[in-house]
C-alpha positions, 0 to 999 in steps of 0.5 A: 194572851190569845187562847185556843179552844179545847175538848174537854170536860175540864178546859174550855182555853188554853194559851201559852207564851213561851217567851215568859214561860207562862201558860194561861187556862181558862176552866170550863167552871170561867176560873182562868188561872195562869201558871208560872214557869212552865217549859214549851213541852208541856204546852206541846203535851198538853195540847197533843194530850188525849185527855187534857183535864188529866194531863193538866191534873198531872202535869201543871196543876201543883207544880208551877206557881199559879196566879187566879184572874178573876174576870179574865174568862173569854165567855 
């Protein structure tokens, strides 16, 4: 899944592909988890989101199901 880079204390990448609903983060820490689910509109949202880390805490995190990928870090 290609990634595109973030500013952000919290996100370094993200990457969605809507046609599993399925959006990939990448931490600034190199975790990567992908989450499970997750409808078009809150990738939108988190992309056009003033700040992304917040947006993930309130949004994505907690509320679909998650996968870690160890070794799966784009650095």
């Amino acid at each position: 899944m290609e990634r595109v880079a973030f500013d952000s204390t919290v996100i370094a990448t993200a990457g969605y592909d809507p046609s599993v609903r399925t959006l990939e983060v990448e931490f600034v820490s190199g975790e990567v988890y992908r989450y499970f689910l997750v409808p078009a509109r809150v990738w939108r949202e988190l992309r056009a989101a003033e700040s992304a880390g917040s947006y993930f805490n309130a949004a994505v995190r907690d509320h679909y199901p998650e996968e870690w990928m160890p070794g799966a870090a784009t650095r």
